[in-house]
C-alpha positions in Angstrom: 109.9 59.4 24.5 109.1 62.3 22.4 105.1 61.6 22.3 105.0 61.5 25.5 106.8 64.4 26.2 104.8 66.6 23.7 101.7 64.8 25.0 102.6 66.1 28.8 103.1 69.6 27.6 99.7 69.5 25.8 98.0 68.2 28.6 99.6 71.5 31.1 98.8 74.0 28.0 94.8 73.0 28.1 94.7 73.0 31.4 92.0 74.8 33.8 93.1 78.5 33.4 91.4 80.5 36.2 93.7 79.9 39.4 96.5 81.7 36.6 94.4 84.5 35.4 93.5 85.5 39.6 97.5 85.8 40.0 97.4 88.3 37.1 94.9 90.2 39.3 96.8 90.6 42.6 98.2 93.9 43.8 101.1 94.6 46.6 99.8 96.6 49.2 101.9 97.9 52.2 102.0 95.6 55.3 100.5 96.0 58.7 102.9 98.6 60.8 104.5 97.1 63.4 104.9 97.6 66.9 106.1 100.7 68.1 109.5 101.0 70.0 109.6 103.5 72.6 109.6 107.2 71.1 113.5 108.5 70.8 112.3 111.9 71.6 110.6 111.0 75.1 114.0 111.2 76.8 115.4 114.8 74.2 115.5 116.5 77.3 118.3 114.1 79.1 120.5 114.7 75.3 121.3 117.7 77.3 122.6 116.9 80.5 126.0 116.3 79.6 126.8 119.6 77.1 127.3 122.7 79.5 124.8 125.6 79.2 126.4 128.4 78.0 130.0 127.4 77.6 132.7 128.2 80.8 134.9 130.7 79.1 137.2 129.6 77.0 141.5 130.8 77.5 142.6 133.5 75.6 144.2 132.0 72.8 143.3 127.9 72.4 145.5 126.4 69.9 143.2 124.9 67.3 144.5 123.2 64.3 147.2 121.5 66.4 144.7 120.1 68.5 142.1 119.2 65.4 145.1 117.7 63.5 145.6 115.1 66.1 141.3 114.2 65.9 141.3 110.0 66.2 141.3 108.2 63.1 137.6 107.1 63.5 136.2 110.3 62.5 134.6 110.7 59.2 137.0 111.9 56.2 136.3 115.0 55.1 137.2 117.1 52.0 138.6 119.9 52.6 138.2 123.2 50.4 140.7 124.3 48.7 143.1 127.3 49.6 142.3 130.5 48.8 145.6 131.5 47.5 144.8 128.7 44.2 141.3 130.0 43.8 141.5 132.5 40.8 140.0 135.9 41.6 138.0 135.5 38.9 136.3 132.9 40.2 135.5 134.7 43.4 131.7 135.9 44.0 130.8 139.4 43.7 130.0 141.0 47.0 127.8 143.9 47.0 129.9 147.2 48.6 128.2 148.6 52.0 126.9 152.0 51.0 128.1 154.7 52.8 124.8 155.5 53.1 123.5 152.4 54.8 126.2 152.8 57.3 125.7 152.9 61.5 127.1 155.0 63.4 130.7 154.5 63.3 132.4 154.3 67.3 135.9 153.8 67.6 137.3 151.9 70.6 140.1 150.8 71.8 129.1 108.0 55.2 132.0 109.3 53.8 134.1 111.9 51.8 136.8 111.2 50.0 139.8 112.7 51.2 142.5 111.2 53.7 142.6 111.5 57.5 145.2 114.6 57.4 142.1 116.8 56.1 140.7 117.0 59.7 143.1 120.0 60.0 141.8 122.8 60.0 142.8 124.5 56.6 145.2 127.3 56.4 142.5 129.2 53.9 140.5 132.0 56.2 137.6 132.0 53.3 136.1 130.0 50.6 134.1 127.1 51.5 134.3 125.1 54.5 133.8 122.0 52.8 133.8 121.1 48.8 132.0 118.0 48.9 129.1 116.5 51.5 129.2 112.7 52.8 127.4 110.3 51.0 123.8 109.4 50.9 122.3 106.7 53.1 122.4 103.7 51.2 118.8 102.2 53.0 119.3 99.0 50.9 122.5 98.6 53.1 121.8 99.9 56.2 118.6 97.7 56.6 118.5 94.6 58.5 115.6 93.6 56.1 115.9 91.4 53.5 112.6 90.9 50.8 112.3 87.6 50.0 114.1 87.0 46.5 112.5 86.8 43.3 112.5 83.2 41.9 115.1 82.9 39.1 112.6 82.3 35.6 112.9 78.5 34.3 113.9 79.5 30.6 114.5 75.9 28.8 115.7 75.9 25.3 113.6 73.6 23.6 110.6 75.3 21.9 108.2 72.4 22.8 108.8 73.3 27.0 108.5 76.8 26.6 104.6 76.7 27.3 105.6 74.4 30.6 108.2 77.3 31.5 105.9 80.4 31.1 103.3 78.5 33.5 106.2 77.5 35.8 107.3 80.9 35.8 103.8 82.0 36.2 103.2 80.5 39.0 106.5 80.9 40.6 105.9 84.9 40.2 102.6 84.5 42.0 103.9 82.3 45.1 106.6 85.1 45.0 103.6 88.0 45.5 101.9 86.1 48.3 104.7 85.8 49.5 105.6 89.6 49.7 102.0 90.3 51.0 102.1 88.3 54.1 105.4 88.7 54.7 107.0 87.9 58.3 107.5 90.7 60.7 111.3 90.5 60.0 111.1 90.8 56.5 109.2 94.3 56.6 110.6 98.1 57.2 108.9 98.8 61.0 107.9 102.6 61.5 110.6 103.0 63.6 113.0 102.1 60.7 111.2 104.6 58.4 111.7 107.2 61.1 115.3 106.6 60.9 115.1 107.0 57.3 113.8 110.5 57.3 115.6 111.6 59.5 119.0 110.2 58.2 117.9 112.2 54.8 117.2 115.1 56.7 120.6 115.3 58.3 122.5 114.3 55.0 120.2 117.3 52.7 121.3 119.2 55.8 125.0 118.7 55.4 125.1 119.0 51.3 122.8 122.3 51.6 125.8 123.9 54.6 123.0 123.6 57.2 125.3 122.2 60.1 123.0 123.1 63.0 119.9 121.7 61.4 122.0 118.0 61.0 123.5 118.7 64.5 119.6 119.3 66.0 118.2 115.9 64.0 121.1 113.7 65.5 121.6 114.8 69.2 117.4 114.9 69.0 117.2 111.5 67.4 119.9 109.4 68.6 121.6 110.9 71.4 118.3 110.5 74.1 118.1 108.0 76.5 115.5 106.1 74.8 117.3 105.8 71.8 120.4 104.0 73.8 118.1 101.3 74.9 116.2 100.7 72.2 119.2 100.6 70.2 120.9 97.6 73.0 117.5 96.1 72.6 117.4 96.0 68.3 121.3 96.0 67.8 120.0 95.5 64.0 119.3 99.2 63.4 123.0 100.0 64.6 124.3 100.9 61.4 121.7 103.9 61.3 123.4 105.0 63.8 126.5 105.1 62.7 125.2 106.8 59.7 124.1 109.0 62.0 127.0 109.5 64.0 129.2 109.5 60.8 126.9 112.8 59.3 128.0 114.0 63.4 131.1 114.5 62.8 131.0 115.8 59.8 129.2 118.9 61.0 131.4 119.1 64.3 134.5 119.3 61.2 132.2 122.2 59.9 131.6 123.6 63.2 135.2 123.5 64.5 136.8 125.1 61.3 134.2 127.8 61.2 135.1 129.1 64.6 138.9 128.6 63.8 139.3 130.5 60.9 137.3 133.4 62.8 139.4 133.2 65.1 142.8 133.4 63.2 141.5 136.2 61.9 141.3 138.1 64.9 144.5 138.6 65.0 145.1 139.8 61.9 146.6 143.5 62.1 145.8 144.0 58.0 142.2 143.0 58.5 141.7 145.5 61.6 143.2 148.2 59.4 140.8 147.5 56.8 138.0 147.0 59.6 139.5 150.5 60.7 139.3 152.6 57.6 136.3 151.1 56.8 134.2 152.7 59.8 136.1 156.2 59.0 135.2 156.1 55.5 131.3 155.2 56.6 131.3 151.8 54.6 130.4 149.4 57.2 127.2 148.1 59.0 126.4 148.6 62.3 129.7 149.4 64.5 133.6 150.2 64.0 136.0 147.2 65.2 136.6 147.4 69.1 138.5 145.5 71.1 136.6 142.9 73.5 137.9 142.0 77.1 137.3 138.0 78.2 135.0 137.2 80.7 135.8 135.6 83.9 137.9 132.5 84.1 136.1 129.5 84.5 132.7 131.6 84.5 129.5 130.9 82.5 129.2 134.8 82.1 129.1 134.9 78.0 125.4 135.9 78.0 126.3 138.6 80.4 129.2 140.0 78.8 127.5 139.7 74.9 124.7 141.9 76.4 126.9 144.4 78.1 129.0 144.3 75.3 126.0 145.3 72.8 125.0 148.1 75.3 128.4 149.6 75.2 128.7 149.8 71.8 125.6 150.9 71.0 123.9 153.5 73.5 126.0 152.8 76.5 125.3 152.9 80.0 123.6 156.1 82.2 126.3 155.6 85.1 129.7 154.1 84.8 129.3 150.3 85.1 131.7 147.5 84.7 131.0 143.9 83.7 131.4 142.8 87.2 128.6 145.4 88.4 126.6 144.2 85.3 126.6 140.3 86.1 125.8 141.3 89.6 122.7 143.1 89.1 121.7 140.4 86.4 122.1 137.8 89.6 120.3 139.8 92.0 117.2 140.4 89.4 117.3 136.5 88.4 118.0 134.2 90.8 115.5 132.7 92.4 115.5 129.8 95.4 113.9 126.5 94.9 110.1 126.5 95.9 107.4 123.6 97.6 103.9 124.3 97.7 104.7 123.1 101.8 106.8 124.5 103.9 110.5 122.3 103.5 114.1 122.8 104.5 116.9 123.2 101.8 118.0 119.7 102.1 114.7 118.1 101.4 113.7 120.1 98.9 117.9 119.4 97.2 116.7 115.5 98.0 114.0 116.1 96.0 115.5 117.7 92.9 118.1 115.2 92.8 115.4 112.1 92.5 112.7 113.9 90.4 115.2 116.0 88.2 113.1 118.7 89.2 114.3 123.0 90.0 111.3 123.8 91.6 111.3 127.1 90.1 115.3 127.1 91.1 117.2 130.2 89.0 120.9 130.7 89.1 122.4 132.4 86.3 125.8 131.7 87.3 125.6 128.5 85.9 124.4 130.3 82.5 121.7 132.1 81.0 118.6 130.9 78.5 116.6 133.0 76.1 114.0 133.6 78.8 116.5 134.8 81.6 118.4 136.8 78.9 115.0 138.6 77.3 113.6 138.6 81.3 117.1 140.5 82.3 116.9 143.0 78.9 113.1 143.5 79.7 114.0 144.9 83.4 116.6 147.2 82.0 114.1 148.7 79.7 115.2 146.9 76.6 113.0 144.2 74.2 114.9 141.1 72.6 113.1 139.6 70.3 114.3 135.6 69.1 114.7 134.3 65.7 116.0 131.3 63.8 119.3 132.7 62.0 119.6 134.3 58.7 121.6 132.5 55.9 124.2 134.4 53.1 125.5 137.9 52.9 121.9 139.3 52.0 120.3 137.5 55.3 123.1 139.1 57.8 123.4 142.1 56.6 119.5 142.3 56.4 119.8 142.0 60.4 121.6 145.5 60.9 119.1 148.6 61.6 119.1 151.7 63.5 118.2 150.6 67.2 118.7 147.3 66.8 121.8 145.2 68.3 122.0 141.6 67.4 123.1 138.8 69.9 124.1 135.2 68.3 123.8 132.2 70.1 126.5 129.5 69.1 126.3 126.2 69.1 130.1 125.1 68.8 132.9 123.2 70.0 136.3 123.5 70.7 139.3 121.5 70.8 140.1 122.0 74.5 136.8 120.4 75.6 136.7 116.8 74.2 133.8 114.2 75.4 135.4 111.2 77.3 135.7 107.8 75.8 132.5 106.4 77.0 131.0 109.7 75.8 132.6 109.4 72.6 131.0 105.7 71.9 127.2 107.1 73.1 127.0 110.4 71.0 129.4 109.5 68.2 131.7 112.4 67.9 134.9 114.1 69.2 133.9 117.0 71.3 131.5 118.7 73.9 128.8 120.6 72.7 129.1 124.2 73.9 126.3 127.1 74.0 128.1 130.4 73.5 126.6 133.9 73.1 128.5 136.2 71.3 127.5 139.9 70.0 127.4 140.5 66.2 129.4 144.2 66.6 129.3 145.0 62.8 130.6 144.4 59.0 132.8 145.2 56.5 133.6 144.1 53.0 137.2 143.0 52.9 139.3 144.4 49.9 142.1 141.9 50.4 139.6 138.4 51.2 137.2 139.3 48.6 134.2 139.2 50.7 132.0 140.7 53.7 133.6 139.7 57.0 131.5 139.8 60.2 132.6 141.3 63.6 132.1 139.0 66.5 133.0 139.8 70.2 134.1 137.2 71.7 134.4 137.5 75.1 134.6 133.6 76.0 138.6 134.0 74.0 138.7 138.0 74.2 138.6 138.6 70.9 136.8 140.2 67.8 136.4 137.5 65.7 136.0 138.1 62.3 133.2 135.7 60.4 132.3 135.3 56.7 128.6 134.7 56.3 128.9 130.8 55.8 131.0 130.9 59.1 127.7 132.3 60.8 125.8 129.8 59.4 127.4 127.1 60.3 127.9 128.3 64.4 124.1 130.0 65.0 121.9 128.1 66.5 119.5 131.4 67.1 119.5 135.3 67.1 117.8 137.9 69.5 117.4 140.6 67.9 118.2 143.7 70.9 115.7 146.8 70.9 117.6 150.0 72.1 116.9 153.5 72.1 118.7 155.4 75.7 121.7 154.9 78.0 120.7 151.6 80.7 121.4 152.3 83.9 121.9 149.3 85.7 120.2 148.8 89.2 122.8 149.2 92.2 123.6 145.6 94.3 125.4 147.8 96.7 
């Protein structure tokens, strides 16, 4: 039994050798892409028809932790930072004092983290960071519905006389393996749609760890929030966990999001930090203007754009004519709003018909629902001003940068709020807890805090009627863009009656 045992493996060891040597030879090369899905961005422009334009204004003082505290258990874990009262001062970063020097005129006026669930709450801390940690990275090897093909296990025997069998059993086993691999069926590859989802799951979590919240907030509503991406998702419900990633790296920022508005908010009220905002401005260490109070808009309105522009007018050159906010928004609707055009002649109802099936305006303008960059720098241009947009700034350096002599700054916000939570069904399409909200708000001025340790921002508000009072990271995370207001005499303000 032995003979002919050694006399088998002799017989494999001499041979024919060339079929072995070609394996040696072959190279993986990428598979043939597969069919396209339909393109998630075709439908970006439905993402949009659910989130207001240009919030409604929001009640004068909105209770927020309570309502964040009692967020539904499905929302991602977050950590949250750590109180400012256990940071050591030591520890604190330097911030550069506001030369007197450099100082406007001042105008006095009246995926997963690791903590538990009871995080969500907004902390009591007004400054630090918003979060310590970010969520995870994507884990592709588990998100994937693909699964490779498996390596053969190698025959390893222990006699010494088969080991010349095994290494050209295991020879040929690795070579069935790479044919395998190169004609591999179409559910055993990564599609291009999947590697789409890839980048821009990485996108959204470097995002997130880098304290870019509106950048992971853009990539997701873009990416997985459009109409095409709901159906294509009920038509491939393998790819659902990137969307929970997705949805998961959501809420995370809307945690961001919320407490960054919060804690600007409890500040408002602070009668210390005014002070300080106060002596600040009469000692000529501050940026752009003294502390004011701010007045809310409208109830129920859509007016924010109106009453951040008017705001920025009164506190820098003013107005040539007494004007209120209600002569302001009036003149900004008579200069805007335009009626629905056909290239025919057509009645109102037809051409309402019309809008309704095509999604079409027709040229339709009424800023009473809200205002755009366009209507906002077409409404400055007519009142002699320019308004120039920009992406935001990021850090101290960046915001402060924005403050020069002639120059008023206007924020857009891209927030949400505790009183305005999406419905159920909405909650299960986009993911997260709340509406998205656009929100313009003026950027009044700055001080350096003595008792907080660092540069604080002045807001107003006129959606709550406040001046909200912002650290730098704060403004990171609620901008979505700037304009950057040109001014140099009083605006007078065309007469509606």
């Amino acid at each position: 039994m032995r003979r002919l045992s050694a006399l088998a493996a002799l017989l494999l060891a001499l041979a024919p050798a060339t079929s072995w040597a070609a394996f040696a030879r072959v190279e993986l090369v990428p598979s043939a892409p597969a069919p396209v899905a339909p393109s998630f961005s075709a439908g970006a422009a439905a993402a949009a028809s659910v989130a207001p334009s240009l919030t409604a204004a929001l009640p004068p003082a909105p209770a927020l932790a309570p309502s964040i505290s009692a967020a539904p258990a499905a929302a991602p874990r977050l950590q949250a930072a750590a109180e400012l009262a256990a940071v050591p001062q030591a520890a604190m970063p330097a911030v550069a004092a506001i030369p007197a020097a450099a100082a406007g005129p001042a105008r006095d006026g009246a995926p997963e983290a690791t903590a538990s669930p009871r995080a969500l709450a907004l902390p009591a801390a007004d400054a630090g960071r918003l979060f310590d940690g970010a969520p995870s990275a994507p884990d592709f090897d588990a998100l994937s519905p693909v699964r490779a093909p498996r390596a053969p296990a190698a025959w390893t025997p222990a006699s010494s006389l088969l080991k010349p069998v095994a290494a050209v059993f295991n020879a040929a086993a690795a070579a069935r393996h790479r044919r395998r691999l190169l004609n591999a069926r179409p559910d055993e590859r990564v599609t291009t749609e999947e590697h789409s989802l890839r980048e821009t799951l990485t996108f959204a979590h470097s995002a997130l760890e880098a304290g870019r919240y509106q950048d992971a907030i853009s990539a997701v509503t873009e990416f997985f929030h459009t109409r095409a991406a709901a159906s294509w998702y009920a038509e491939n419900p393998g790819y659902a966990s990137y969307r929970a990633q997705a949805f998961a790296y959501m809420r995370f920022a809307e945690r961001a999001v919320l407490a960054a508005y919060g804690r600007a908010f409890r500040r408002s009220n602070d009668a210390a930090l005014i002070a300080e905002a106060r002596e600040a401005a009469s000692e000529g260490a501050i940026l752009g203007h003294a502390w004011r109070p701010t007045a809310i808009q409208e109830k129920d309105s859509s007016y924010c754009v109106q009453n951040a522009l008017f705001n920025a007018i009164a506190a820098s050159v003013g107005f040539a004519r007494p004007t209120r906010i209600e002569d302001f928004v009036a003149a900004s609707r008579a200069a805007l709003n335009r009626a629905p055009r056909l290239d025919r002649p057509a009645g109102a109802a037809e051409i309402s018909e019309l809008s309704r099936e095509l999604g079409l305006d027709f040229g339709r303008v009424d800023v009473t629902a809200g205002m755009g960059t366009r209507s906002l720098a077409e409404w400055a241009r007519s009142l002699g001003m320019e308004l120039a947009p920009q992406p935001g700034p990021r850090g101290d350096a960046g915001w402060s940068g924005l403050f020069a002599p002639g120059r008023e700054i206007l924020l857009s916000l891209r927030m949400f709020h505790p009183r305005y939570r999406n419905s159920e069904e909405l909650r299960t399409l986009r993911g997260h807890d709340f509406m998205i909200l656009h929100h313009e708000v003026y950027l009044l001025g700055a001080f350096d805090s003595p008792t907080r340790g660092t540069r604080l921002y002045l807001l107003q508000d006129s959606g709550s009627g406040r001046t909200l009072m912002a650290t730098a990271e704060e403004l990171d995370a609620l901008t979505l863009e700037v304009q950057l207001l040109s001014v140099s005499a009083p605006v007078a303000v065309p007469r509606t009656r």
